[in-house]
C-alpha positions as CSV (number, residue, x, y, z in Angstrom):
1,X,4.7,9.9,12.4
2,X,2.1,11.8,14.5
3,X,1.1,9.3,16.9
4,X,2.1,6.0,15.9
5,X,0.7,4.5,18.6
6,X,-2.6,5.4,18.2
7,X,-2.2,4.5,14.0
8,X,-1.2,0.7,16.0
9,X,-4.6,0.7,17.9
10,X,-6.4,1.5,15.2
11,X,-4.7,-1.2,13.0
12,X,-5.0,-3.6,15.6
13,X,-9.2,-3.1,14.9
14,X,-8.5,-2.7,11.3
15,X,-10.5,-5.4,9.5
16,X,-7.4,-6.9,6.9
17,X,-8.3,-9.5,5.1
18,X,-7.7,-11.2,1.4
19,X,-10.3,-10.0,-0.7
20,X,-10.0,-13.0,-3.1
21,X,-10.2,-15.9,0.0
22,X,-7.6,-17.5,-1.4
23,X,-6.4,-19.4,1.9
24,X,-2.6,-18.8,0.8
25,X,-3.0,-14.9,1.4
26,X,-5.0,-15.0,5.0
27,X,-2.0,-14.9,6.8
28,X,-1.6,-11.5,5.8
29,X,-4.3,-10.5,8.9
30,X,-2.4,-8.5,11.8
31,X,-1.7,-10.6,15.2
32,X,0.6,-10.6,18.1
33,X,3.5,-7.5,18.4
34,X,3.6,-3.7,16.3
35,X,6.9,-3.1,14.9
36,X,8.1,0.5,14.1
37,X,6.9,1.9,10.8
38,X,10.9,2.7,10.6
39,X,12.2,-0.4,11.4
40,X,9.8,-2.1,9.0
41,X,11.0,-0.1,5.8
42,X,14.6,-0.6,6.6
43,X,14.1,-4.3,7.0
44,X,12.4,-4.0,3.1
45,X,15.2,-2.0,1.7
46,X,17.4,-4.1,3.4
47,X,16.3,-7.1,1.4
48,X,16.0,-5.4,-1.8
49,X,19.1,-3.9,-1.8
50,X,20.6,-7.3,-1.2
51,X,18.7,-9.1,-3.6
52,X,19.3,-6.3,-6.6
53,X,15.8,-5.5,-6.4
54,X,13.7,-2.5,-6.5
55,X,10.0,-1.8,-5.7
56,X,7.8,0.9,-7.0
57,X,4.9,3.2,-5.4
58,X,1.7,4.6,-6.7
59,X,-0.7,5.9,-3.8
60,X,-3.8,7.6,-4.0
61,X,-5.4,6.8,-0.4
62,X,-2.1,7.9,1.1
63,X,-1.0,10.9,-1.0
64,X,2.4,10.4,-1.2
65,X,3.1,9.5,2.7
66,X,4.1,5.8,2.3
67,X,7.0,7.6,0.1
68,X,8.1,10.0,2.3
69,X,8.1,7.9,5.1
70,X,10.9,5.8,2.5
71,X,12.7,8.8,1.5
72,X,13.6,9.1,5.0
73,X,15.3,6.2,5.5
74,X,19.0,5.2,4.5
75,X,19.6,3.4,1.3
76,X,16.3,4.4,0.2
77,X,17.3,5.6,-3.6
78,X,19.0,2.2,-3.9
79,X,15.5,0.1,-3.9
80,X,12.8,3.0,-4.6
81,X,12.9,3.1,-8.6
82,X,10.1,5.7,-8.6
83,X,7.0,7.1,-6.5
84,X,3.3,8.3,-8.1
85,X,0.8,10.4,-5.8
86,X,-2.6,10.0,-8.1
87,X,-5.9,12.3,-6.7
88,X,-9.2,12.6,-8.4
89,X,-9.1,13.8,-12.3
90,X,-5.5,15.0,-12.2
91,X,-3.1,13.8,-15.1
92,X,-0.9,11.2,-12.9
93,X,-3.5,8.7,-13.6
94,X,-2.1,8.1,-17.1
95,X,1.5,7.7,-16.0
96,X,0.5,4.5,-14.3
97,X,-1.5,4.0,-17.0
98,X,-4.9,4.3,-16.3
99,X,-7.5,5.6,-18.8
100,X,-10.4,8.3,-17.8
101,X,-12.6,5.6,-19.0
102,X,-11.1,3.2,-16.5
103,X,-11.4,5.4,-13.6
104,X,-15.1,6.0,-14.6
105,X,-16.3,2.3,-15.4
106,X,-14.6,1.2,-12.0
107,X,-14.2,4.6,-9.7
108,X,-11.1,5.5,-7.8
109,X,-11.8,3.3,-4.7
110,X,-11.9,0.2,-6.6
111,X,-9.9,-3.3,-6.4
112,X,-9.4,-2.9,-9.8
113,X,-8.3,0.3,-10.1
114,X,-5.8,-0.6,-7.1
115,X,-4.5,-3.2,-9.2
116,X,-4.4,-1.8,-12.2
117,X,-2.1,1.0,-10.3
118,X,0.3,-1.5,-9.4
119,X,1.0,-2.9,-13.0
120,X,1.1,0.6,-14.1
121,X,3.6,1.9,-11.6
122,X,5.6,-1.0,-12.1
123,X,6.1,-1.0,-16.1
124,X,6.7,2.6,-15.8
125,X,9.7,2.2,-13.5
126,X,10.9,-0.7,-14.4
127,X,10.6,-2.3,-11.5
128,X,10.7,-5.8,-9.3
129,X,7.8,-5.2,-7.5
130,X,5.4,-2.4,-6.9
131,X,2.4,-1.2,-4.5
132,X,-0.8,0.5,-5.1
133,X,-2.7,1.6,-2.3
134,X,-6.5,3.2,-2.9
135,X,-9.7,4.2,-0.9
136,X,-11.9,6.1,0.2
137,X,-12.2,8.6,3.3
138,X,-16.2,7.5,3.8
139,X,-18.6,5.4,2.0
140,X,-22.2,5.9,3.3
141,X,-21.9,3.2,5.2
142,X,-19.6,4.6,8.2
143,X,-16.7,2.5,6.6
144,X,-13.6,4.0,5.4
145,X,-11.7,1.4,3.2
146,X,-8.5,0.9,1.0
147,X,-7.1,-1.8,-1.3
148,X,-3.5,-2.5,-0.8
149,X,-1.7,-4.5,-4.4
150,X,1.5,-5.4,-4.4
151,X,3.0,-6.8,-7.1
152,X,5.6,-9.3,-7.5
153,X,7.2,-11.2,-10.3
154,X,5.5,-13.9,-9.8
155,X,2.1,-12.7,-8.3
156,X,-0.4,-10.5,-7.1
157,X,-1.4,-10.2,-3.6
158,X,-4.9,-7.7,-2.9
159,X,-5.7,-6.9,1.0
160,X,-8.2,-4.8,2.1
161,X,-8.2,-2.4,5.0
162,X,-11.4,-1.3,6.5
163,X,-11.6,1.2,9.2
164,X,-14.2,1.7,11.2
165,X,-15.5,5.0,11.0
166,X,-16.4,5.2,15.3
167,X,-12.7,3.7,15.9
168,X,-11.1,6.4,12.8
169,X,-10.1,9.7,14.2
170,X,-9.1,11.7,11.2
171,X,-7.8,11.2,7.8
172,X,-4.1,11.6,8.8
173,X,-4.7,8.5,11.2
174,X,-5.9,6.4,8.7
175,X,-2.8,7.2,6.3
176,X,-0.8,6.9,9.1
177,X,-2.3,3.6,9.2
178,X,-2.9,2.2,5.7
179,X,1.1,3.2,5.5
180,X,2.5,1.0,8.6
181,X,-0.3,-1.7,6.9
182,X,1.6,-1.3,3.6
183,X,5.0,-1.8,4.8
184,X,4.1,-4.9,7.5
185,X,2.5,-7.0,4.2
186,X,5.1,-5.9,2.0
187,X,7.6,-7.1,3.9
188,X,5.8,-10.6,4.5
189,X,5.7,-10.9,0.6
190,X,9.6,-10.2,0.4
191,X,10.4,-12.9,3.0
192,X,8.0,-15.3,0.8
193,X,9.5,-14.1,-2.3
194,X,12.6,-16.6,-3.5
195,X,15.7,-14.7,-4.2
């Protein structure tokens, strides 16, 4: 990555939060220490290869990047079961099985759209669990915001990222880091997760 540590700063301002309140998931905000995006994915592989496990990606605000940043890491193929970059009215929407009518009634941007990505992605793979990261770049309010779903056997976790639009230097940045976001709660859910 570019400049990781300007993708930390900006986390570090990054409002994350549980968008349902529920007071089991507000641990999820970002304090203390940044660990490498690196050394964050091989500690997730690490524990799904060990477990037998396998996650699953579908990105839309990220384009693909939270998968590439996987790819290059060792083991990789053993806990990736598949990837899905979705963009605007192109065809990948429907192999995480979201309808035009979906994306129309909810836009997306949306929570639900987010979690409806992660289901998707996850029954098309076959997988354990599976993320779902969407956004937008700007919403008229000087807010650029994405919903992170990850999906586990046994539950659902949504987080929202909001990045502030003074504090967000460029699109790259943001993917940058709505990826290192991704990979820091994921592997928080894996180390809740009971083998």
């Amino acid at each position: 990555m570019e400049n990781i540590r300007q993708s930390q700063q900006i986390l570090n301002r990054c409002g994350i939060q549980s968008i349902d309140g529920s007071p089991d998931e507000s641990h999820y905000a970002f304090h203390g220490p940044v660990e490498n995006v690196s050394s964050l994915i091989a500690m997730c592989i690490s524990i799904l290869v060990r477990r037998g496990q396998t996650v699953s990606f579908a990105e839309s605000f990220t384009g693909g990047m939270l998968s590439d940043l996987w790819h290059g890491e060792m083991d990789c193929r053993r806990a990736l079961r598949g990837t899905v970059a979705v963009s605007g009215e192109d065809a990948s929407w429907s192999i995480v099985g979201i309808s035009e009518i979906f994306l129309g009634n909810f836009g997306c941007c949306s929570r639900e759209v987010a979690a409806a990505m992660a289901n998707g992605v996850r029954d098309a793979f076959a997988s354990d669990f599976s993320l779902a990261i969407a956004g937008n770049n700007f919403d008229g309010r000087g807010v650029r915001s994405a919903y992170l779903v990850i999906r586990t056997p046994t539950r659902e976790v949504v987080q929202s990222l909001n990045f502030d639009a003074n504090h967000a230097s460029g699109r790259t940045l943001m993917r940058e880091t709505a990826c290192y976001a991704s990979c820091k709660i994921l592997l928080q859910v894996l180390f809740e997760e009971t083998a």
